[in-house]
C-alpha positions in Angstrom: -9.1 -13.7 -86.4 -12.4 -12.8 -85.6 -13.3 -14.1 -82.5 -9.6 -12.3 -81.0 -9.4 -8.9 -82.5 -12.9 -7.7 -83.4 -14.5 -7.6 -79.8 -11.2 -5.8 -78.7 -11.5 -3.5 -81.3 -14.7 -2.8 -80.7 -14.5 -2.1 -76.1 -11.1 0.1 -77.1 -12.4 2.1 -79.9 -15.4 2.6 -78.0 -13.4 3.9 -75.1 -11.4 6.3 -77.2 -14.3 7.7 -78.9 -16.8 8.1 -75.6 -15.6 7.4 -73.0 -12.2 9.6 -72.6 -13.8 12.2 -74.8 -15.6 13.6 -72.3 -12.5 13.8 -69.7 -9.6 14.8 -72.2 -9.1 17.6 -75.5 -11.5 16.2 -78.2 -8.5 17.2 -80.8 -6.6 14.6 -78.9 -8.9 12.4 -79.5 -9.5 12.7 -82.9 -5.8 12.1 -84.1 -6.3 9.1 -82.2 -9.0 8.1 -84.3 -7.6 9.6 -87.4 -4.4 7.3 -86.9 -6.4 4.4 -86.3 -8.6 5.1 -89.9 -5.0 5.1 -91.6 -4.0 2.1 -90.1 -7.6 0.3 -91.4 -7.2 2.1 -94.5 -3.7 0.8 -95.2 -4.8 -2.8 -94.5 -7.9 -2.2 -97.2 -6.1 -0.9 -99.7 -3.2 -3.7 -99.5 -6.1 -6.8 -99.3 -7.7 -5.1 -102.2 -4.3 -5.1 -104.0 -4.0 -9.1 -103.1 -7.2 -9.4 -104.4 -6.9 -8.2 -107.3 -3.8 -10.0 -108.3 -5.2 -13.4 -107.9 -7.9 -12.3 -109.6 -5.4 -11.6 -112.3 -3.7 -14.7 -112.0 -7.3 -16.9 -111.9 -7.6 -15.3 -115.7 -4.1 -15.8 -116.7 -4.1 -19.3 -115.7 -7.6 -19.8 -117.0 -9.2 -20.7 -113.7 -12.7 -21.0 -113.0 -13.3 -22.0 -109.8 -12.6 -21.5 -106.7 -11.7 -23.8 -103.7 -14.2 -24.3 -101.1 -13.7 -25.5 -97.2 -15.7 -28.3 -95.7 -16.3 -26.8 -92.8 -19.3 -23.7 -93.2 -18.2 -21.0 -92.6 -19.1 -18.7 -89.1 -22.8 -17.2 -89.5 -23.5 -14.4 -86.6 -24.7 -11.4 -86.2 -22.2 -8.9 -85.4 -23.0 -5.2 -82.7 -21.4 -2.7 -84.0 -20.5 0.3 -81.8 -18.7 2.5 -84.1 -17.2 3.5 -87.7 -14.0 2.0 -86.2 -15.7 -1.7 -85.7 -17.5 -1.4 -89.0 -14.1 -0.5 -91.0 -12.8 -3.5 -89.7 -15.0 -5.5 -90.0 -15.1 -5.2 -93.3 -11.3 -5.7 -93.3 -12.0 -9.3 -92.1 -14.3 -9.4 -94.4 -12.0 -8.9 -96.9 -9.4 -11.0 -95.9 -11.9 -13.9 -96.1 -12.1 -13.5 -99.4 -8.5 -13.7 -99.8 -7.7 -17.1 -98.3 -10.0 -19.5 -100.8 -8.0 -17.4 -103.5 -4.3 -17.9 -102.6 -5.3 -21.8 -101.3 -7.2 -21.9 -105.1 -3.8 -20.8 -106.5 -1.5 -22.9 -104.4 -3.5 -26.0 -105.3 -2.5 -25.3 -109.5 0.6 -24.8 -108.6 0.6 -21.0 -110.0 1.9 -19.8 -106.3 4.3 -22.3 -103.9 3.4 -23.1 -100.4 5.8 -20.9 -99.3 4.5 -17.4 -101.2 1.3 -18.0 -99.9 2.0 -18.2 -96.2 4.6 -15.5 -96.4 1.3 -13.1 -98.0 -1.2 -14.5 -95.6 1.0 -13.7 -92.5 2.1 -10.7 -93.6 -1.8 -9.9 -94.1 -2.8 -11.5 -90.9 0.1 -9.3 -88.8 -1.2 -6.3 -90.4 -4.2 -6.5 -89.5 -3.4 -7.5 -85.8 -1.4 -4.6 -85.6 -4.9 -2.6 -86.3 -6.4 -4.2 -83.2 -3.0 -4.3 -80.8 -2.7 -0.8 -82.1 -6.1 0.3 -80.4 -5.3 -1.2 -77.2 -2.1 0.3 -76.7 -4.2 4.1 -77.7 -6.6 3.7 -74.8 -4.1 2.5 -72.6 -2.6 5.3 -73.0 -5.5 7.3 -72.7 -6.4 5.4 -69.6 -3.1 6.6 -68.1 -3.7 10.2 -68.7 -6.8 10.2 -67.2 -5.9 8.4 -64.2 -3.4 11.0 -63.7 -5.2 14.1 -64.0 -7.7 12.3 -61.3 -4.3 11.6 -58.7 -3.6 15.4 -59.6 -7.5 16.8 -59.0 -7.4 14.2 -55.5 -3.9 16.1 -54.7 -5.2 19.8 -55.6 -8.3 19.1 -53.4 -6.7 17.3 -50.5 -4.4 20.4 -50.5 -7.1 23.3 -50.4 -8.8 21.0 -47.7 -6.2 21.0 -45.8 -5.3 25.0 -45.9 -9.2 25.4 -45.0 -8.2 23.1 -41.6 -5.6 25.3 -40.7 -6.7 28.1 -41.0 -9.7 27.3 -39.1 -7.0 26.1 -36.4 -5.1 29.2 -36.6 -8.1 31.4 -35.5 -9.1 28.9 -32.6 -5.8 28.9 -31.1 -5.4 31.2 -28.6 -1.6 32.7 -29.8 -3.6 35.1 -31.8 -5.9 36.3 -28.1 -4.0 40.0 -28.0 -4.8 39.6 -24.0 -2.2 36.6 -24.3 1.2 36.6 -22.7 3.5 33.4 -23.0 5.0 33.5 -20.3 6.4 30.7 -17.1 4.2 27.9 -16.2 2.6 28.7 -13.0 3.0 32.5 -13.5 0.1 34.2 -11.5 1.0 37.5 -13.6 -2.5 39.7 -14.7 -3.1 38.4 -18.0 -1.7 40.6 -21.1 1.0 41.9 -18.6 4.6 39.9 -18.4 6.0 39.5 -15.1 9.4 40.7 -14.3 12.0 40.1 -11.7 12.6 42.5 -8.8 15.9 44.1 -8.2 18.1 43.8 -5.2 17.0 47.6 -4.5 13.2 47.0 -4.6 13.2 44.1 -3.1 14.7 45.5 0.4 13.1 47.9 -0.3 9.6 45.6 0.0 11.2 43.6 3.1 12.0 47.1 5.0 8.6 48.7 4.3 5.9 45.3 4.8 8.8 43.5 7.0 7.7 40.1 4.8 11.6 38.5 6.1 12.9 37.1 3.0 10.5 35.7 1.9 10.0 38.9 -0.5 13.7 39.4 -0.8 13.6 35.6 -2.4 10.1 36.2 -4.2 8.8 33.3 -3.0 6.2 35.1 -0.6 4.0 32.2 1.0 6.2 29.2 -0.2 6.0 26.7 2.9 9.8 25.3 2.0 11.2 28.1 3.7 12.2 27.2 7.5 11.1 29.1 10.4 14.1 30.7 11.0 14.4 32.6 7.6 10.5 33.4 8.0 11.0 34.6 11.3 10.0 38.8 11.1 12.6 41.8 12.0 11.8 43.8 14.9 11.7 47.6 14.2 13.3 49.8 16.2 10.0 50.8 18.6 9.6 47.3 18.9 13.2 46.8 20.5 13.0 49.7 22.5 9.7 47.7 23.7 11.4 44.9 24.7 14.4 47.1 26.5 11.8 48.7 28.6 10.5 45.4 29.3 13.8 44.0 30.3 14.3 46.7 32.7 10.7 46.3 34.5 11.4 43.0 34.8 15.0 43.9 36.9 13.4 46.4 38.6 10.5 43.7 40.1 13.5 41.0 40.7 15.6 42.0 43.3 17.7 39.2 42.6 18.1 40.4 39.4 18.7 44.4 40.3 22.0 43.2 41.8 22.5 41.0 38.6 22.3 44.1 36.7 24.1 46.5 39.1 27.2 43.8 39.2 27.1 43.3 35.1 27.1 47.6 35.0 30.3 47.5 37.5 32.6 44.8 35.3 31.7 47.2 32.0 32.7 49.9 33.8 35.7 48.7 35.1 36.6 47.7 31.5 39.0 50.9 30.1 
């Protein structure tokens, strides 16, 4: 009984009265330990009750003596960390000096075999339950902890992570007021959104800087386009150019004089 409970005891009462202390509400913890008293309280009062009834029965029976064991009993020197491991120690303690009585009465046949093991198990399960009852307190405790450090992990992985984008926010450059989203390849003045030309302005732009179409299809300088569509318009000094030119050439061909004189007959023949 002993060498099981009292070293348990001892690590889980120490844990409950130190260690989670300092992470969780000290009135938490002393119900804890307020329970656990009881529980070592109720198991002192109800040895010293056994005890003093085969006490009572050593005098009513007129017995002396009391039985011995062969074997010595364990000599150590027991650590003791807290109130908690002295209470029940001296519960053991106690419970030692129960057993040579109810074996003392069982041998003069004052108690049966069977009265005697029903009270020593029922004595020995109590005070199991003071030790089992301790573990199951600071694993409890352990729990709560563990989940306040998963929440404080959570909370602070969190504001890390606002901190990050935020940070990212002002780098990016969305929030540049000198920024336009607008086509890739646009070659628009930044801060100014580029718009399509109408019909008007664009023949108006081929008339005026006679680009062919390659304004009128705004794609000025795109090498797709064939030579015929890039090919420029002639104004109208620059037909009357080639007119003149025409004619000198007639005039300095005679050949071609009566080309032109025959061609000027047939459309005048024509009604």
């Amino acid at each position: 009984m002993f060498v099981r409970m009292f070293s348990t005891l001892q690590l889980n009462s120490h844990f409950i009265s130190v260690i989670a202390r300092t992470r969780l509400d000290h009135a938490d913890i002393e119900k804890i330990e307020a329970a656990m008293r009881q529980d070592m309280e109720a198991a002192t009062d109800s040895l010293n009750q056994a005890i003093d009834g085969a006490e009572a029965l050593f005098k009513a029976n007129g017995i002396s003596s009391v039985a011995t064991y062969d074997a010595k009993p364990l000599e150590i020197e027991v650590g003791l960390l807290s109130s908690s491991g002295r209470r029940f120690l001296e519960v053991i303690n106690k419970m030692d000096q129960l057993m040579p009585l109810l074996q003392t009465l069982e041998i003069h046949e004052v108690l049966t075999s069977h009265a005697v093991d029903v009270q020593r198990a029922a004595m020995k399960r109590q005070i199991r339950a003071i030790a089992n009852s301790a573990r199951r307190l600071a694993t409890g405790l352990r729990r709560r902890m563990n989940a306040m450090a998963l929440a404080e992990a959570a909370q602070i992985a969190a504001s890390k992570r606002e901190v990050l984008d935020a940070a990212v926010a002002e780098e990016s450059p969305s929030n540049d007021p000198s920024f336009v989203d607008g086509p890739a390849g646009d070659l628009s003045a930044p801060g100014q959104a580029s718009e399509p030309l109408d019909a008007d302005a664009q023949l108006a732009a081929h008339d005026e800087h006679g680009n062919g179409l390659d304004v009128a299809l705004g794609h000025a300088g795109d090498d797709q386009i064939s030579p015929v569509a890039r090919r420029p318009r002639r104004s109208a000094s620059q037909q009357k150019g080639a007119v003149g030119a025409d004619a000198d050439l007639a005039s300095s061909d005679p050949k071609l004089d009566g080309d032109v004189a025959a061609q000027q007959g047939i459309e005048e023949s024509q009604p």
